[in-house]
MARKEGU-972007 format. One line per 8 residues: number of its first residue (from 1); for each residue x, y, z of C-alpha. Coordinates in Angstrom, 1 decimal. Last residue first. Example, Ala and Ser with C-alpha at 12.3 -4.5 7.8 and 13.67 -1.06 7.14 Angstrom:
// MARKEGU-972007
2 = 13.7,-1.1,7.1  12.3,-4.5,7.8 $
// end
This chain:
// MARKEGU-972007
738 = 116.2,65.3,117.1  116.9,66.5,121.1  114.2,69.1,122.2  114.8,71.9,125.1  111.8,73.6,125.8  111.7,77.1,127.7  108.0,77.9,129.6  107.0,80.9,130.6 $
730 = 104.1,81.0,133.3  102.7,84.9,134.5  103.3,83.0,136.9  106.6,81.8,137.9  108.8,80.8,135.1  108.9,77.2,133.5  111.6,74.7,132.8  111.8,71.7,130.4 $
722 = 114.3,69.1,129.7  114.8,66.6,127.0  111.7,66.6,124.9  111.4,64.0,122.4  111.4,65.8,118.5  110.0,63.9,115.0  107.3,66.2,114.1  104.6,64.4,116.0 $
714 = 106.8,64.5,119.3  107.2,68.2,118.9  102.9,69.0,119.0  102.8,66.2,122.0  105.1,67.7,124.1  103.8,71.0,122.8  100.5,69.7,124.7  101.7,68.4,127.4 $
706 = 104.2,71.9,128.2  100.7,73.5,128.1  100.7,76.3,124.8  99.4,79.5,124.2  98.2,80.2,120.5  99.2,83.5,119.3  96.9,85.1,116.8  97.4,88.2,114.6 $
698 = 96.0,90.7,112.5  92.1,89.3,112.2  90.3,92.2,110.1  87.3,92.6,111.3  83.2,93.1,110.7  81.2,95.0,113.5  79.7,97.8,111.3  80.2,95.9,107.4 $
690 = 83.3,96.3,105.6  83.8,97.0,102.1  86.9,96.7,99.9  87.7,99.0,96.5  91.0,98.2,94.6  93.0,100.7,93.4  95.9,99.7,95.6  93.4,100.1,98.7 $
682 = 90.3,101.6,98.9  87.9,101.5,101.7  84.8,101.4,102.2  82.4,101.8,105.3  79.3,100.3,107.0  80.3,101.4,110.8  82.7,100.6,113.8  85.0,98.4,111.4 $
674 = 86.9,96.4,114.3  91.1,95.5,113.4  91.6,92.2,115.2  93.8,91.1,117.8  93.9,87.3,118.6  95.0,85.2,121.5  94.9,81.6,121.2  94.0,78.1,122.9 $
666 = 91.7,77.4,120.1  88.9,76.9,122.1  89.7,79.1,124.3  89.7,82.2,122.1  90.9,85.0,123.9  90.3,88.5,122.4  91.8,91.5,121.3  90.1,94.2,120.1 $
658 = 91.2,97.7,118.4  89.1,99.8,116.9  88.1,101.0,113.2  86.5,104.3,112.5  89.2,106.7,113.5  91.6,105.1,111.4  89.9,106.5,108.5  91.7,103.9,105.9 $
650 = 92.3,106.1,102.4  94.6,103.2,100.9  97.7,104.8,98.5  99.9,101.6,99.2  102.8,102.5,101.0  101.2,105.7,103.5  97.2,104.2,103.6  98.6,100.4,104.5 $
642 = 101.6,102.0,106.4  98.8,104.2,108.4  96.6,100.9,108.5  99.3,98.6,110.2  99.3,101.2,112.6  96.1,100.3,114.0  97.3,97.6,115.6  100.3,99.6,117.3 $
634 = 98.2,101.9,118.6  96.3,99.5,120.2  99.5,98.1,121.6  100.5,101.5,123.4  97.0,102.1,124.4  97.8,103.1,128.0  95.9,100.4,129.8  96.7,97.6,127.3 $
626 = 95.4,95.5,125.0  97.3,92.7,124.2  99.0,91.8,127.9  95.4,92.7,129.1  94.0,90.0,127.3  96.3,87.3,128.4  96.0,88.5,132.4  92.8,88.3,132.2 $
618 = 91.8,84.5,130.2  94.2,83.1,133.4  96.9,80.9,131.7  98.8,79.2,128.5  102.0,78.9,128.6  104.4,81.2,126.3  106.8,79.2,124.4  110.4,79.3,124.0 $
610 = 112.0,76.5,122.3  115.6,75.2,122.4  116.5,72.7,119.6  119.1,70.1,120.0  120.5,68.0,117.1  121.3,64.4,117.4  119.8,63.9,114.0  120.5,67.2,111.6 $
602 = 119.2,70.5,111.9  117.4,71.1,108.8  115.6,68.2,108.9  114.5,68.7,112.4  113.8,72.7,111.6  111.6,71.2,108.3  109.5,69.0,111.0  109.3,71.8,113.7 $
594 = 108.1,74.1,110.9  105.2,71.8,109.6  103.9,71.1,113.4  104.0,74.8,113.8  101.8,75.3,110.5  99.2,72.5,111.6  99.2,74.1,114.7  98.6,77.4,113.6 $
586 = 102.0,79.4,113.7  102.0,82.1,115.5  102.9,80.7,118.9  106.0,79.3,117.2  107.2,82.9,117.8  107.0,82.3,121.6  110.4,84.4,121.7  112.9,82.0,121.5 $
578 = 114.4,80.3,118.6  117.6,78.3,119.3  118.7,75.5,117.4  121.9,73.6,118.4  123.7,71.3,116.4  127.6,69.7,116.8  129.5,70.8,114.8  130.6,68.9,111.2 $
570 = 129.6,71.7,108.7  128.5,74.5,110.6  130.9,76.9,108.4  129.1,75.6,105.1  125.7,77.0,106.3  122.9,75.5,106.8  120.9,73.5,104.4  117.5,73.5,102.9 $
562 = 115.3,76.3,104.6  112.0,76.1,105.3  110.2,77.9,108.1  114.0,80.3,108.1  113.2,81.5,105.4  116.9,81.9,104.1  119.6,84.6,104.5  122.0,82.6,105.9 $
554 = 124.2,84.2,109.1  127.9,82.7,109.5  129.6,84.5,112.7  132.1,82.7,113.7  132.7,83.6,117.3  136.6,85.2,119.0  135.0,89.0,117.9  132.4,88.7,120.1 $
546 = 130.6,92.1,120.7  131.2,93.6,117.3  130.7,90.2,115.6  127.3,90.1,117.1  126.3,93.8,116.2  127.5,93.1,112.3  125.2,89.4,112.4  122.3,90.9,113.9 $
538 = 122.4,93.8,111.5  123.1,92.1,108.4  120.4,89.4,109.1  117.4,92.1,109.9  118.5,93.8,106.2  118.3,90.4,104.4  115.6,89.8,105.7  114.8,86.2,105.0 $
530 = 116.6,85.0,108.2  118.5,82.5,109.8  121.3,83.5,112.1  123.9,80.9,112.6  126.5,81.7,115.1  129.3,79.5,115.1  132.0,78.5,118.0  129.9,77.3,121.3 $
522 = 132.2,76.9,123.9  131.8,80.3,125.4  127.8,79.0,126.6  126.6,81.7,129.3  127.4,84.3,127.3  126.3,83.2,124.0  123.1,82.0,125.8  122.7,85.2,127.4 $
514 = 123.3,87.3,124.4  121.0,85.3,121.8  118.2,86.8,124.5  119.2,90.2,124.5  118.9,90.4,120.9  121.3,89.1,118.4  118.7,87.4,116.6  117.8,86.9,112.7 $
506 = 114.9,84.7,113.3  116.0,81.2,113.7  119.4,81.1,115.8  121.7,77.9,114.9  124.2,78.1,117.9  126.9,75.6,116.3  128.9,73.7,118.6  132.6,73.7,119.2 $
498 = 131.9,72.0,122.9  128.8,70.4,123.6  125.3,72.6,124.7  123.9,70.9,127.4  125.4,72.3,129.9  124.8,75.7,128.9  121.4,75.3,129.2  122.0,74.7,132.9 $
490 = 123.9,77.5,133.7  121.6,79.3,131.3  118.8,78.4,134.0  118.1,81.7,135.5  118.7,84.3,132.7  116.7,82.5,130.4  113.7,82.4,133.1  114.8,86.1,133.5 $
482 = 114.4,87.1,129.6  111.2,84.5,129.0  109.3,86.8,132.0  110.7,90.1,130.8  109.5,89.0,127.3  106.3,87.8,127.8  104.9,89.9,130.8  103.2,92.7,129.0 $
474 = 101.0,94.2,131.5  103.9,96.3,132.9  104.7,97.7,129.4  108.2,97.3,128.4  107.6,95.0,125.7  105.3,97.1,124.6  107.2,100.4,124.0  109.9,98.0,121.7 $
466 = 106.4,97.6,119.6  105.4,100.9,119.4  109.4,101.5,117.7  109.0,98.4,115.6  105.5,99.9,114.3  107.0,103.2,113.4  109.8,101.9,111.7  107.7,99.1,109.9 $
458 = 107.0,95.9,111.2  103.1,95.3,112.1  103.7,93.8,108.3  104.9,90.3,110.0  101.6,90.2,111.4  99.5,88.7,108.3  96.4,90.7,106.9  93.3,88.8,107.4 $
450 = 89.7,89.2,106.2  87.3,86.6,106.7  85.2,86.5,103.1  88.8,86.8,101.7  89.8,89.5,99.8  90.9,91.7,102.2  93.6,89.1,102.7  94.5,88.5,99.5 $
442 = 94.4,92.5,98.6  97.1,93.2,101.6  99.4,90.1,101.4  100.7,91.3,97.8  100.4,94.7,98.2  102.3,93.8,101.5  104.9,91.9,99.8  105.7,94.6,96.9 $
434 = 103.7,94.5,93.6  105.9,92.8,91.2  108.1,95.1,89.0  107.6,93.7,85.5  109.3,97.0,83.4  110.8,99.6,85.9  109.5,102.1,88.2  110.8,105.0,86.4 $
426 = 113.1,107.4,86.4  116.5,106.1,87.4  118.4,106.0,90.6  122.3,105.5,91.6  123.6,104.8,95.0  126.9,107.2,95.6  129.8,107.1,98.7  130.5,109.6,101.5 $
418 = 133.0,109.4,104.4  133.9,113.0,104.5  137.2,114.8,102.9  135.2,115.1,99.8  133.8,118.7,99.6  133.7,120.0,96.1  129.4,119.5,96.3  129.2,121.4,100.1 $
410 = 127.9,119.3,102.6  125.2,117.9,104.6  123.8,115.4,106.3  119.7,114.8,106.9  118.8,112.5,109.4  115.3,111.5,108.5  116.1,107.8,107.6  118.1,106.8,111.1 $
402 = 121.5,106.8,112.0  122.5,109.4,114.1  122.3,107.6,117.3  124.6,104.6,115.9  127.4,106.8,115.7  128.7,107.8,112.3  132.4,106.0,111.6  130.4,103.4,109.0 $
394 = 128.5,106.1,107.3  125.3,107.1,108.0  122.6,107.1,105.7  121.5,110.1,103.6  123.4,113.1,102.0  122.2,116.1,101.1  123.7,119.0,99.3  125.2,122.7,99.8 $
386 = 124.7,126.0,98.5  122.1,127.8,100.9  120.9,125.9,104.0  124.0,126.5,106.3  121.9,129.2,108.7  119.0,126.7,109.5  121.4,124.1,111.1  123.1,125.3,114.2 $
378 = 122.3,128.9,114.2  119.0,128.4,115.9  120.9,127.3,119.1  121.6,131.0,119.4  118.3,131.7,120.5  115.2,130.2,119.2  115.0,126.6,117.3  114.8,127.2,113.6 $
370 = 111.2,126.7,111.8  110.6,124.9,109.4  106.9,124.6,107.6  107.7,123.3,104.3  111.3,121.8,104.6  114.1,124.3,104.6  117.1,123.6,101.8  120.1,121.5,101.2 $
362 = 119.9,121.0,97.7  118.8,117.6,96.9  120.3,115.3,94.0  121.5,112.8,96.9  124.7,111.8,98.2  125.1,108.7,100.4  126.9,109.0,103.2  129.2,105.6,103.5 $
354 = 128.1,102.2,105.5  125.8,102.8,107.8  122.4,102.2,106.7  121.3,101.7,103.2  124.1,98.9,102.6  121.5,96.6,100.7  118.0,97.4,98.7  116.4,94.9,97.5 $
346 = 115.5,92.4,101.0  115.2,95.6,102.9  117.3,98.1,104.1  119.8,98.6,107.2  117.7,100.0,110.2  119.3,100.7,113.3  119.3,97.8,115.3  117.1,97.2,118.6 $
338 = 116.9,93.8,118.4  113.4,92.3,116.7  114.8,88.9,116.4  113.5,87.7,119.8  109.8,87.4,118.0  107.1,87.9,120.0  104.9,90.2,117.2  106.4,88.1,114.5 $
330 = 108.6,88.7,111.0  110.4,91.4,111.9  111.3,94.8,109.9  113.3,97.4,110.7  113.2,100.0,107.7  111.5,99.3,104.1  108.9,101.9,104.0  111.6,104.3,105.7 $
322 = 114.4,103.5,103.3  113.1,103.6,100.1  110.9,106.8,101.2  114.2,108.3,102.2  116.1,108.1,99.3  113.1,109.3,96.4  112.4,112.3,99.2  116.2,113.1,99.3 $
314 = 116.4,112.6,95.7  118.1,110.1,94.0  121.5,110.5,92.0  121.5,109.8,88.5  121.7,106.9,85.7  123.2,106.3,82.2  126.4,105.1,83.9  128.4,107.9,82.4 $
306 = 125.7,110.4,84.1  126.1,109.0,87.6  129.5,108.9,87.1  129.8,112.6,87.1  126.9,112.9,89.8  129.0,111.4,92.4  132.2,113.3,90.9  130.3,116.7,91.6 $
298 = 129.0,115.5,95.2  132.3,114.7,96.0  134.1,111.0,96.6  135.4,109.8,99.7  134.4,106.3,99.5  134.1,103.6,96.8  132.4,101.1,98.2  134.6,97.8,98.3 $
290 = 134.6,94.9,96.3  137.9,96.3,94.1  139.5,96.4,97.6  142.2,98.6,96.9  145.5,97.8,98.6  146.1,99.5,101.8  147.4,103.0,103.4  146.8,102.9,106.8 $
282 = 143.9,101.6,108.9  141.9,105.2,109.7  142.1,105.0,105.6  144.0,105.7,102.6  143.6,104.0,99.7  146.1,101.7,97.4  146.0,101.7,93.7  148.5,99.3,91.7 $
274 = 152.1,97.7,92.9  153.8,100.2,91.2  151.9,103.0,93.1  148.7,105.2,92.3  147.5,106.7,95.4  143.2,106.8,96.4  142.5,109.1,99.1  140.9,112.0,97.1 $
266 = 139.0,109.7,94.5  140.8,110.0,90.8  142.0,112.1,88.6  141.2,115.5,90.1  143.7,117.8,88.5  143.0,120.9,90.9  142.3,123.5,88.3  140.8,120.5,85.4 $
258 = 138.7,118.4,88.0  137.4,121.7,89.6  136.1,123.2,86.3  134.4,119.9,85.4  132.8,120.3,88.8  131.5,124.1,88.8  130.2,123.4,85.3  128.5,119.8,85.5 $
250 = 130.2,117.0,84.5  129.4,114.7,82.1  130.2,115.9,78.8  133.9,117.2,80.3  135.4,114.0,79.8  138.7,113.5,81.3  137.8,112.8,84.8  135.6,109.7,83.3 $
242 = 137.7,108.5,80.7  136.6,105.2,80.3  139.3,103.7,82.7  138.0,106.0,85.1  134.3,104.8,85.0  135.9,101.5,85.2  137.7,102.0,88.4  134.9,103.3,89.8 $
234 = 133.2,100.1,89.3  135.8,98.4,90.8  136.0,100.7,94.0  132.0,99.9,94.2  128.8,101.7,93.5  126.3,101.5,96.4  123.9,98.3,97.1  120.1,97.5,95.3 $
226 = 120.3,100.5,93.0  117.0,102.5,93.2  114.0,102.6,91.1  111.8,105.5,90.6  107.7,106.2,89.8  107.6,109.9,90.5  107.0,111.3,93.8  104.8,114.0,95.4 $
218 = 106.0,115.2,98.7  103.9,115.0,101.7  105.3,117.0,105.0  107.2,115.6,108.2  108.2,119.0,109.7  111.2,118.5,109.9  114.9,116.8,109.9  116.1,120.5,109.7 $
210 = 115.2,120.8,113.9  117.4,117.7,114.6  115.5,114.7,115.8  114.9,113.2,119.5  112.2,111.1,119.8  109.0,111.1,118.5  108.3,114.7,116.6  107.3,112.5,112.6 $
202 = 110.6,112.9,111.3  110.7,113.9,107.9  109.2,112.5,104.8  105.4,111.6,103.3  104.1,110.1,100.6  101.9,111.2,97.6  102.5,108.7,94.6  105.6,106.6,93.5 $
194 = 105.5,103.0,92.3  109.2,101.8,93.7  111.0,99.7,91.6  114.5,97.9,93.1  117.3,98.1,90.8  120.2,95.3,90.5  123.9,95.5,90.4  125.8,92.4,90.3 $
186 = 126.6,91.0,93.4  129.8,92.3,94.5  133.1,89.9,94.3  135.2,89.0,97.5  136.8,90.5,100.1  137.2,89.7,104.1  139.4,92.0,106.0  142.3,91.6,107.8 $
178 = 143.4,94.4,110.1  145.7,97.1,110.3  146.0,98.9,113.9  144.1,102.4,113.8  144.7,105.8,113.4  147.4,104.7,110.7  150.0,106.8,109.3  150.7,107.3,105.9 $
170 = 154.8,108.1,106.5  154.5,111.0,103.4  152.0,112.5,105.5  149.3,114.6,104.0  146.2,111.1,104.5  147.7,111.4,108.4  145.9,114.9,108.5  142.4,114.1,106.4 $
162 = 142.3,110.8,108.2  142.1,113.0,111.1  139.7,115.3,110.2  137.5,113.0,108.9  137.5,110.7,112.5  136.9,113.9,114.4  134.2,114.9,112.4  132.4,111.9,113.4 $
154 = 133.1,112.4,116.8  132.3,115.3,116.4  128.7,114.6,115.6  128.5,112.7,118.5  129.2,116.0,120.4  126.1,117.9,119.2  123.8,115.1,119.5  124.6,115.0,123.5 $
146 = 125.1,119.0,123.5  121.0,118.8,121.5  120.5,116.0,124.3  120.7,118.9,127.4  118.9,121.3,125.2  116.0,119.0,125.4  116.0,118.2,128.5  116.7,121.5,130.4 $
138 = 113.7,121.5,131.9  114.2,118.0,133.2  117.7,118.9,134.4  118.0,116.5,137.8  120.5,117.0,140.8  122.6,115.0,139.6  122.5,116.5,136.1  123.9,119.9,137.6 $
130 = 126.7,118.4,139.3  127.7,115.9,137.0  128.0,118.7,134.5  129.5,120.9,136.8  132.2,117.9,137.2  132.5,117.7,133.7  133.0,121.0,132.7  136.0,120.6,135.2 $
122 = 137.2,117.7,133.4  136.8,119.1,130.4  138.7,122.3,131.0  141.4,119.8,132.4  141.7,117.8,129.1  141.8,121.1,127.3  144.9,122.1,129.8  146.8,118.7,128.8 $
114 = 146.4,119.4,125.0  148.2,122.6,125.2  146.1,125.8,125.5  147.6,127.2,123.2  149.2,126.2,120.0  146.0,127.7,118.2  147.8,128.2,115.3  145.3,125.4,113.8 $
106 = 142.1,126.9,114.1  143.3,129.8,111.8  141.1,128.4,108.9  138.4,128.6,111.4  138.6,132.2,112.0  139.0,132.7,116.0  136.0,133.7,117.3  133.6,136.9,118.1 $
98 = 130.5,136.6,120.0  127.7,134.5,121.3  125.0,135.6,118.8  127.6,135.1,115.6  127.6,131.2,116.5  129.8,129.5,114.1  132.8,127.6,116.1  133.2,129.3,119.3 $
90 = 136.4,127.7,120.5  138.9,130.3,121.2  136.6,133.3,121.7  135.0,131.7,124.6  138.2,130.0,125.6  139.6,133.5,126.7  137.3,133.4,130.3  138.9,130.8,131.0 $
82 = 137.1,127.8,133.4  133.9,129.6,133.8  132.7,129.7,137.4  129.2,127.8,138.3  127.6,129.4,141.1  124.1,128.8,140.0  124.3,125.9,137.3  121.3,127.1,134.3 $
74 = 122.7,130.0,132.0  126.5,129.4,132.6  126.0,125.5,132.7  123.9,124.6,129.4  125.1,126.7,126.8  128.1,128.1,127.2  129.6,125.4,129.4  127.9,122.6,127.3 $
66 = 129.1,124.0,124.0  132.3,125.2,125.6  133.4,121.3,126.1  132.2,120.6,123.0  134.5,123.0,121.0  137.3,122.0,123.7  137.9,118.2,122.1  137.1,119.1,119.0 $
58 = 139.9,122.4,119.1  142.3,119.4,120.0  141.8,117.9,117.5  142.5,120.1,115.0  139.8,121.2,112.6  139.0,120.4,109.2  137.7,122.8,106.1  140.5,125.3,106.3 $
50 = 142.9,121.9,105.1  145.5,119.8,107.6  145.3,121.5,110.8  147.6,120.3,113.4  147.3,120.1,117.3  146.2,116.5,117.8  148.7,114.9,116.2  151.3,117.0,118.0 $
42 = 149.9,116.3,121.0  150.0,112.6,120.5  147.0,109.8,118.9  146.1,106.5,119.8  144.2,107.5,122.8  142.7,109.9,121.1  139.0,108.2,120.2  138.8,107.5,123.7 $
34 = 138.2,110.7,125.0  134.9,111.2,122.3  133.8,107.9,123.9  134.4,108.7,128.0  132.3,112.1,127.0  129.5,110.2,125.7  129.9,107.8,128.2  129.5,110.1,130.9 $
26 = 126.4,112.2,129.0  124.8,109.3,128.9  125.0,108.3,132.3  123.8,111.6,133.6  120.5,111.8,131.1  119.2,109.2,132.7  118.7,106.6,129.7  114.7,105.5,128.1 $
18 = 116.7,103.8,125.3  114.8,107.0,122.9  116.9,109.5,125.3  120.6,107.8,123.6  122.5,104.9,125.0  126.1,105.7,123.9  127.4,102.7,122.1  130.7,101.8,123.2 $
10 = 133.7,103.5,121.3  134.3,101.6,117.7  137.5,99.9,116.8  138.3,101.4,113.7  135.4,101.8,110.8  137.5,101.3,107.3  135.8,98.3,106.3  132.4,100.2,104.5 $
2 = 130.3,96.7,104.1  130.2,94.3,101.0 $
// end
């Protein structure tokens, strides 16, 4: 089950990674923070509930004066500051600018009123617009540190308020009660991870905080991890067995905390006569037993941790979980590789954006840090004494500070924040089976042709080089499928009856599942298929965001295979939908297998859009694999940096080289991995040697004519019903009736 207590969300503010001028990102950054009030009045805005929080008012001005302090004294010439007093008002921590008002004391700020900090905004805004106008390249980086800066208040904004309605007797609600869906939690299982030398922290690409680095190598025991985060009725459990009563699990400082303040349960949890309600940005509502518990400190965290026979991971333990299992796809033209923040893989569930999760770290400086100079070096390197991290992203943390180096944190009493526990345990666990790619890796090396599959291109770093592709002038596929799908969804649209079911294979909710949605508002289920189950949960949480009227029913199945759909499809009309060329990596006798299972699957009378990339000049396919810049190269070879980083190989990437090739007589394009010398290499304990010349085939993707996959559907039971093609470079969209 997810976090429900996220209220209606602000757009997503593209961040520098989305390839955004920096103007339009800082306007609907600011347009986001602005709308998080509307719901709110002065008086709302001007309280203080605890030293810890901060009106919101003083939000709203702190990150005004970041930007004027910052960014527009120093670098607009001309530029007059709005009140010269604000400086004092609104500093929050930086002893380099000057003195402040002490943050406890936040709250008798009375004024300026609400209505004069939405006018220093809007003049900070306009010499915002000014300076970004005329183009702040040298100011880049400081320019998205404000961006960062502000999202993060948001956040705060959020905790802060709940914080402040959670003291009122009348249990106000930020946001308009809703209806969620509950139900009963799988029951908890641990994913084993073998250990060894790996390494953390962001690698310099893209923007990162300057605690989130260096990346380093940390040593790590074997370790397993919970598969989801511990749940209200767990908690409740944990209290029923005494929990806050007995001091043998708590550590000092906490069990000291639990007796002086009479902790006897999470922060925002009430006791009535009806049973335990919780507070939240909807209200005060019934428990949801299936729920993460939320809100809880770092000392309860590890509490229950030790009456559950388990403890907290580390930060290294945490985020080597979730960076060897981050965004993953199954194909290198798959649709289904939408730009989601990663969620887990098929073990581990709710890693991404659902509640902070604590780990057993102190907050301290990674080997090698060094804090940014000036007085933006105050904004992360001065809290590292006394406090913990937490990992994740929690569902009211914008989508740009999601990701596995960000490093949160907090003091261990501090639970006004939207944090939640996973547990861990030493060791990797009695019959763990060697992961996929172990698995995929020695079978494929093992072969007198070696062959690793494509659907390991996918980890962070290779989704990432792989987004870079697709916008790479010699990579034609998906512009050229994007426009042709643009052009006739009119006429796609058509065919689709009313009250159908979109059945998407892949987990979707790309740009792609967009326009048919889009173009077809009659249809009234979404179907994503897909084995991941961390690729399904994303498609199917961004699709719901952005059409809340459609059924969203996603079925984690492989999709090459699957059985039945699901129950909400029942008695709708069909549609498949699986764009992207993917069939392209299929063999033939593999695409004529999956065409045959989707016509099963789908049900007689069903439709079945197809993308497929048309076969053409020997040039322009080569170059669309192996281009100028070296972006896919790059991307090739780093399937052996995962290979070397999850499975202990000692790959030299320096000796192997990229090729891609067209085979005509198999209508294909393939990339290979080239072994420039006599080598060997060891991987999972196992030794492999490669000859000068010898390869490792990665990936093929056969090129179809419309005659050909005419025929390829026929055999598996399909007729084609219409067909349209791009302008060269040729695309081709199928549409197949069962």
């Amino acid at each position: 089950m997810r976090s429900t207590d996220r209220p209606e969300a602000p757009p997503r503010v593209a961040s520098k990674a989305d390839g955004a001028p920096a103007l339009p990102r800082y306007r609907a950054l600011r347009r986001a923070t602005e709308a998080l009030i509307r719901s709110l009045t002065p008086e709302d805005m001007g309280a203080q509930s605890m030293p810890d929080a901060s009106p919101t008012k003083w939000h709203l001005a702190h990150t005004t004066w970041f930007f004027e302090t910052f960014v527009l004294t120093p670098y607009l010439p001309g530029y007059r500051v709005f009140d010269g007093r604000f400086g004092y008002l609104f500093n929050s921590y930086y002893e380099a600018v000057g003195p402040r008002q002490p943050r406890p004391a936040r709250g008798l700020i009375t004024r300026p009123s609400v209505a004069d900090i939405l006018a220093y905004r809007a003049h900070v805004d306009a010499g915002m617009e000014k300076l970004l106008a005329a183009g702040a390249q040298a100011h880049a980086e400081l320019i998205d540190l404000g961006l960062a800066h502000e999202e993060q208040h948001q956040e705060l904004m959020l905790m802060d308020i709940l914080h402040l309605f959670a003291q009122s007797p009348l249990a106000p609600a930020f946001a308009p009660p809703r209806a969620t869906a509950s139900g009963q939690p799988a029951p908890l299982t641990w994913t084993g991870f073998a250990g060894g030398l790996v390494e953390i922290g962001h690698d310099g690409r893209g923007f990162a905080f300057d605690n989130e680095g260096p990346r380093h190598r940390v040593w790590l025991e074997p370790f397993r991890l919970a598969d989801r985060l511990v749940t209200n009725a767990e908690w409740l459990a944990f209290m029923a067995a005494g929990g806050y009563a007995k001091p043998e699990f708590w550590l000092s400082e906490g069990w000291a905390l639990v007796r002086s303040e009479d902790w006897r349960a999470p922060i925002y949890w009430r006791e009535t006569a009806d049973g335990w309600r919780a507070m939240g940005l909807h209200g005060l509502r019934p428990l949801d037993p299936a729920q993460p518990v939320s809100h809880i400190s770092y000392y309860e965290a590890d509490a229950y941790a030790a009456w559950a026979g388990a403890r907290l991971p580390t930060e290294a333990e945490w985020e080597h979980a979730a960076g060897s299992v981050a965004l993953q796809g199954n194909f290198r033209d798959s649709g289904a590789l939408a730009a989601q923040a990663p969620s887990g893989n098929e073990g581990l569930q709710q890693m991404f954006g659902d509640l902070w999760e604590w780990t057993r770290s102190a907050y301290l400086p990674y080997p090698g840090y060094r804090p940014a100079e000036g007085a933006v070096g105050e904004y992360n390197g001065k809290f590292m004494s006394g406090q913990f991290v937490l990992r994740g992203g929690a569902c009211v943390t914008p989508p740009g500070h999601i990701r596995a180096t960000y490093r949160n944190f907090f003091y261990p009493h501090q639970r006004w924040m939207f944090s939640g526990l996973r547990l861990a345990k030493d060791g990797a666990g009695e019959g763990v089976r060697p992961s996929d790619l172990e698995t995929d890796v020695v079978a494929g090396l093992s072969r007198s042709e070696k062959s690793i599959p494509p659907k390991h291109f996918y980890d962070a770093r290779g989704s990432e080089l792989f987004e870079e592709i697709t916008e790479l002038p010699e990579y034609y596929p998906t512009r050229t499928e994007v426009a042709l799908l643009t052009r006739i969804a009119p006429e796609i649209a058509a065919a689709i009856p009313d009250g159908s079911a979109l059945v998407e294979f892949g987990s979707g909710a790309s740009t792609k599942t967009r326009i048919v949605l889009d173009a077809a508002p009659q249809v009234g289920v979404y179907a994503p298929i897909d084995i991941s189950a961390s690729a399904l949960e994303g498609a199917a949480r961004a699709i719901r965001a952005d059409y809340p009227d459609l059924t969203v029913a996603p079925l984690r199945d492989d999709f090459t295979n699957a059985l039945r759909l699901p129950p909400e499809t029942e008695g709708r009309p069909i549609v498949g939908f699986f764009p992207g060329s993917t069939i392209g990596n299929f063999t033939p006798d593999q695409a004529r297998a999956f065409l045959g299972a989707a016509r099963r699957l789908l049900g007689q009378g069903a439709s079945f859009i197809v993308g497929i990339d048309i076969a053409k000049d020997p040039a322009t396919l080569v170059a669309a694999y192996d281009d100028a810049r070296g972006v896919t190269a790059a991307f090739n070879k780093n399937l052996l940096t995962r290979i070397n980083r999850e499975l202990g190989a000692d790959f030299d990437l320096s000796t192997f080289e990229h090729q891609a090739i067209w085979n005509a007589a198999e209508s294909r394009m393939e990339m290979h991995l080239v072994s420039c010398k006599d080598q060997v290499a060891h991987v999972a304990g196992r030794a492999y040697r490669f000859g000068a010349g010898e390869t490792i085939h990665t990936e093929n993707s056969y090129k179809f004519t419309l005659a050909r996959f005419a025929d390829l559907a026929g055999s598996a039971g399909w007729r084609v019903a219409s067909q349209w093609i791009s302008p060269d470079p040729a695309f081709g969209i199928v549409l197949l009736r069962a």
